[in-house]
C-alpha positions in Angstrom: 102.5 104.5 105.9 102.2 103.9 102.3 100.3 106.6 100.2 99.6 105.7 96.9 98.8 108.2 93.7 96.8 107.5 91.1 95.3 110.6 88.6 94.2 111.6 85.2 97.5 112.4 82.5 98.5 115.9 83.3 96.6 116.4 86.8 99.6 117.1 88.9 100.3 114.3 90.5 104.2 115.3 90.9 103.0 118.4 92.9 101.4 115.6 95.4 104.4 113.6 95.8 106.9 116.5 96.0 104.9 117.8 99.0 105.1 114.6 100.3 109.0 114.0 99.9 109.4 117.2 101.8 107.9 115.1 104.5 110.0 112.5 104.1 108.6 109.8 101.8 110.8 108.0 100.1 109.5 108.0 96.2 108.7 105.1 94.2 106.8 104.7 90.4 105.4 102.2 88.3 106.8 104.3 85.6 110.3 104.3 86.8 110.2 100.6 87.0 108.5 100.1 83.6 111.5 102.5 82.3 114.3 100.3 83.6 112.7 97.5 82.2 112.4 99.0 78.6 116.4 100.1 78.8 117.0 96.6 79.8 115.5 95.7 76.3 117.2 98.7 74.9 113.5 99.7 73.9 113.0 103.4 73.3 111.5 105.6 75.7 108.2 107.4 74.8 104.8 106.9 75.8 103.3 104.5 73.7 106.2 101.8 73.6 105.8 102.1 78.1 101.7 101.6 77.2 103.3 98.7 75.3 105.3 97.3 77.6 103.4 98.0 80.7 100.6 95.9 79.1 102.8 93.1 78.0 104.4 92.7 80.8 101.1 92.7 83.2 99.6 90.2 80.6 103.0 88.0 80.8 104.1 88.6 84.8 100.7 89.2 86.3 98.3 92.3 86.3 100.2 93.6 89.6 103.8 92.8 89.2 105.6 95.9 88.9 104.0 96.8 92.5 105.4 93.4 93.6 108.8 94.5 92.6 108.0 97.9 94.8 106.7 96.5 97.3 109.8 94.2 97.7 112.2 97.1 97.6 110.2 98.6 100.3 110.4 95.9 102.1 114.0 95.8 102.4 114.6 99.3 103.0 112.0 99.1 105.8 111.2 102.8 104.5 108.3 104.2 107.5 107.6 106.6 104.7 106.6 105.9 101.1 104.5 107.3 98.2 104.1 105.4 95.1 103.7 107.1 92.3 101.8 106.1 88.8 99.1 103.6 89.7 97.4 102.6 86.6 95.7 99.5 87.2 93.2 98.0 89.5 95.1 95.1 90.1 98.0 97.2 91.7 95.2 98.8 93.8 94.1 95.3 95.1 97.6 94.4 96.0 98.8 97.5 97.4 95.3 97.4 100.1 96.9 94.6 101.5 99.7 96.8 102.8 98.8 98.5 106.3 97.7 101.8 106.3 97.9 102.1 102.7 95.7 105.2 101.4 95.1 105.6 98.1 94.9 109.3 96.7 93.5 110.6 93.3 94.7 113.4 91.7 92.0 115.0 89.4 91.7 118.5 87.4 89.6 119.9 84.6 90.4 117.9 81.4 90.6 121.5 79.7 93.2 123.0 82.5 95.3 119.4 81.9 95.3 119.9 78.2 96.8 123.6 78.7 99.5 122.1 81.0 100.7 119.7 78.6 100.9 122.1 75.9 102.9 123.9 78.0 104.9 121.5 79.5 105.5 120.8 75.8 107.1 117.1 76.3 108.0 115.5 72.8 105.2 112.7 73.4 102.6 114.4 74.3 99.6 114.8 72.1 99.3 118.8 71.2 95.7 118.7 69.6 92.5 118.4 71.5 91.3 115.4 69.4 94.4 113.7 70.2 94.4 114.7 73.8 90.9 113.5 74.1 92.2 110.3 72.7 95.0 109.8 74.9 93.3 110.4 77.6 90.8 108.1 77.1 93.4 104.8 76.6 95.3 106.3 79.9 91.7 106.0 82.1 90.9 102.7 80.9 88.0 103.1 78.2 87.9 100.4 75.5 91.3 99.0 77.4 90.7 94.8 77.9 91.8 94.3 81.9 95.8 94.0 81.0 95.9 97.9 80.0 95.6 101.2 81.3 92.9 101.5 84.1 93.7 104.8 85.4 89.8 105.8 85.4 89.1 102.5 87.4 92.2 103.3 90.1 90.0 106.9 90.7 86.9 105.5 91.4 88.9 102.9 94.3 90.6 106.2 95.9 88.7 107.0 99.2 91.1 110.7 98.8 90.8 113.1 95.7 93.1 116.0 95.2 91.7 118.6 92.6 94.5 120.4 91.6 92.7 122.7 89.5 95.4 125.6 90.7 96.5 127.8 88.1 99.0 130.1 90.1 102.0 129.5 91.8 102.2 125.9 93.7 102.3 127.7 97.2 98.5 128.4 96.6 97.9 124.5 97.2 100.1 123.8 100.5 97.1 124.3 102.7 95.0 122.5 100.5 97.8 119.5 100.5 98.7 119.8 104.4 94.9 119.3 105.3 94.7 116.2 103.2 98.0 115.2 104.6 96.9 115.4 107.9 93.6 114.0 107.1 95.6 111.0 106.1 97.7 111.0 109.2 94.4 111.0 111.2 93.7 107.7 109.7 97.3 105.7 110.5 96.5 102.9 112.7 98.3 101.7 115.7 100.7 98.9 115.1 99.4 95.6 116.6 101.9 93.8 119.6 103.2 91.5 117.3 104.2 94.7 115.0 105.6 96.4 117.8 108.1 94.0 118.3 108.6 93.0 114.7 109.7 96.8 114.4 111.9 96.6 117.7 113.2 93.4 116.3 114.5 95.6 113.1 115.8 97.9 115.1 118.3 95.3 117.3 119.5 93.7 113.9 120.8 97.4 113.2 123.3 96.0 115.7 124.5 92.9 113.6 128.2 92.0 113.0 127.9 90.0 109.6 126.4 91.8 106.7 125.5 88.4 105.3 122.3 88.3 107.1 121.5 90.9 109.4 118.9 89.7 111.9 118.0 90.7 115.4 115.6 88.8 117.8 112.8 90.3 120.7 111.5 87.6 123.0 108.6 89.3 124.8 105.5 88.3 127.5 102.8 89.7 128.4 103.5 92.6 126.2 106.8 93.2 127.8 110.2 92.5 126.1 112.0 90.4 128.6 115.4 90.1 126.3 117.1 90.7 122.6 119.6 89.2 120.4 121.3 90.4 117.3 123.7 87.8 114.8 127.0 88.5 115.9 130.3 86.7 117.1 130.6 85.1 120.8 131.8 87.8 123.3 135.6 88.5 122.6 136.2 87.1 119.6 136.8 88.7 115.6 133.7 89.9 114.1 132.6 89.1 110.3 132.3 92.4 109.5 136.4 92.8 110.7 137.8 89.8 109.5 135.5 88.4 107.0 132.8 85.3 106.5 133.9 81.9 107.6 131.8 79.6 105.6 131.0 75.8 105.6 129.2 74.4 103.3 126.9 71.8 104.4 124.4 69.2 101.9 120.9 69.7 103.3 118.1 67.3 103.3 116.5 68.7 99.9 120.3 67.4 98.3 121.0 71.3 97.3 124.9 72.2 99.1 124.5 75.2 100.8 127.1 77.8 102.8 126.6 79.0 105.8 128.7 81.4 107.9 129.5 79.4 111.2 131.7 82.4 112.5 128.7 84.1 114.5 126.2 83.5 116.8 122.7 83.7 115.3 120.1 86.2 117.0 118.1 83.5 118.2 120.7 81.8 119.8 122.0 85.1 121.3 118.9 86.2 122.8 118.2 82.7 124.7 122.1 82.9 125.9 121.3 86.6 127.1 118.0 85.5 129.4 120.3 82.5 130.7 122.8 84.8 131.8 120.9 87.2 133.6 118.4 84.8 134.8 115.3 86.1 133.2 112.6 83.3 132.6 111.4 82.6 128.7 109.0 79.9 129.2 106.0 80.4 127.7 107.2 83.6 125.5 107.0 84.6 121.8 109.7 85.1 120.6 110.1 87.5 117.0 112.6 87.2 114.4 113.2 87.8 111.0 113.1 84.3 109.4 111.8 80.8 110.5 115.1 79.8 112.7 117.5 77.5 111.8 117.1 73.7 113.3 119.9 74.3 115.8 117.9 77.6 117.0 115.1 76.1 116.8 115.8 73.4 119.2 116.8 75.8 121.5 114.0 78.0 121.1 112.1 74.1 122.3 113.8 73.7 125.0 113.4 77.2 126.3 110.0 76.6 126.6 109.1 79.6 124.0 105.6 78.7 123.2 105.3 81.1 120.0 107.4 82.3 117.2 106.6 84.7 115.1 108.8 85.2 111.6 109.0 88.3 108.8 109.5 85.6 106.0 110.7 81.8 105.6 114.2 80.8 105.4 115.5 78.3 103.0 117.3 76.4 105.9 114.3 76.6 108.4 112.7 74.2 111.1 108.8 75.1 110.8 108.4 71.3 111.2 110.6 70.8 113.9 109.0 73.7 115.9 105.4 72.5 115.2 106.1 69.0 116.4 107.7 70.5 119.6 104.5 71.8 120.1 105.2 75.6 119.5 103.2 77.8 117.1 105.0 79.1 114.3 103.7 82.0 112.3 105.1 83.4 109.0 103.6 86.8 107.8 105.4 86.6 104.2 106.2 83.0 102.9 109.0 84.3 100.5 112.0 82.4 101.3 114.9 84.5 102.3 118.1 83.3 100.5 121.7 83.6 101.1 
């Protein structure tokens, strides 16, 4: 579940997304990204050198890479959980619906009740007239901004969920308010498809892996049942990477680009396929899930198996898509970033 905020300058939003940590969301922003960013460039931090930079850099890298960068960190972590924080442009909203069960939540309040907050919030960039405010405000929500800049107004008018936090008392006031939005949302988390189901499971069994160089784990399933799994790990009885350290060979692959590969373990692939043989559970026919395209040794095996179907997180650098294809098995990627080691 990835629940995204999006809100006029001073509406609250950190009320929102504290609630939601205490539910365990793991919290990510736009604006803590942009601020890593500017120290990189040793660029100072107040508002209008992030405006700056945020617009740059969506002009230079693309309208929605900052949530690219999020979204790859999330991706990694395989957080359940996540709110992102500071959505300011339409483009970010675009990218982030491709996400399942993303929800999209604006966070509104009077303009006069948000000017009184930041007066007395009394941060050294914010404005502290009303003319000023009313200026401000308007570049944050997008008016007069070409499509690079600030397009907070636009985000609102995408968000299915507002929040009014028009509270002026203590914060407790809004927990019902916040839980029956929560819950609301919670209401509309879809089921994971098969294919997810077993993705996830397939997470899960790499938790298991013995080489921290690429921890994978493998689910070959039929018929909606799992019939066997595999994690990367070292043949039965012998030192594991993770004891006794990487044993690499480097090997000069068709492309011309020398490549290392630890030959020490088993891959998951491999593992699974050895487990069905050895307890005499039939694979032909199955799909089997991993986390990158396999390898051209797996991927023979995977052929001779009889798996019909394979089903990968992202590509792999060293993969056999072809191979697999011409062995007459289908192969489907969900992310075509290449995994790299």
């Amino acid at each position: 579940m990835i629940i995204g905020l999006t809100g006029s300058l001073a509406s609250g939003k950190g009320v929102f997304s504290d609630f939601l940590k205490e539910k365990g969301f793991v919290y990510f922003s736009h604006s803590d990204e942009l601020r890593k960013i500017a120290k990189e460039l040793d660029l100072e931090i107040t508002r209008k050198n992030l405006q700056y930079l945020g617009n740059k850099i969506r002009k230079e890298r693309g309208l929605d890479y900052l949530t690219k960068v999020i979204i790859g960190k999330i991706n990694k972590m395989q957080c359940p959980k996540v709110v992102i924080d500071s959505i300011r442009n339409p483009a970010e909203v675009d990218y982030l619906s491709k996400q399942k069960n993303f929800f999209l939540v604006a966070v509104d309040a009077p303009q006069k009740l948000r000017f009184k907050r930041l007066i007395s919030r009394a941060r050294e960039s914010d404005p502290t007239t009303w003319e000023r405010f009313l200026e401000v405000d308007n570049k944050d929500k997008g008016i007069n901004e070409e499509k690079h800049g600030q397009g907070v107004g636009k985000c609102i008018k995408k968000s299915r969920f507002i929040f009014v936090n028009d509270n002026e008392g203590p914060i407790e006031l809004l927990h019902p308010r916040m839980e029956n939005l929560y819950a609301d949302l919670n209401s509309k988390v879809s089921r994971p498809t098969w294919d997810e189901y077993f993705l996830e499971i397939s997470r899960s069994v790499a938790k298991r892996a013995t080489c921290n160089r690429g921890k994978t784990g493998c689910v070959i399933a039929k018929n909606k049942q799992i019939l066997v799994t595999g994690y990367v790990g070292s043949p039965t009885g012998l030192p594991h990477c993770d004891e006794v350290g990487h044993q690499l060979e480097s090997t000069i692959h068709e492309d011309g680009i020398k490549r290392d590969h630890c030959i020490r373990t088993t891959h998951a692939e491999q593992n699974a396929i050895c487990q069905a043989a050895k307890l005499g559970i039939p694979i032909k026919g199955a799909t089997l899930y991993c986390k990158m395209v396999p390898c051209p040794v797996c991927a023979k095996m995977i052929a001779n198996a009889g798996i019909k179907r394979v089903v990968c997180e992202k590509g792999y650098q060293s993969g056999a898509a072809d191979l697999m294809k011409q062995a007459g098995i289908l192969v489907e990627v969900l992310d075509r970033e290449i995994e790299k080691y």
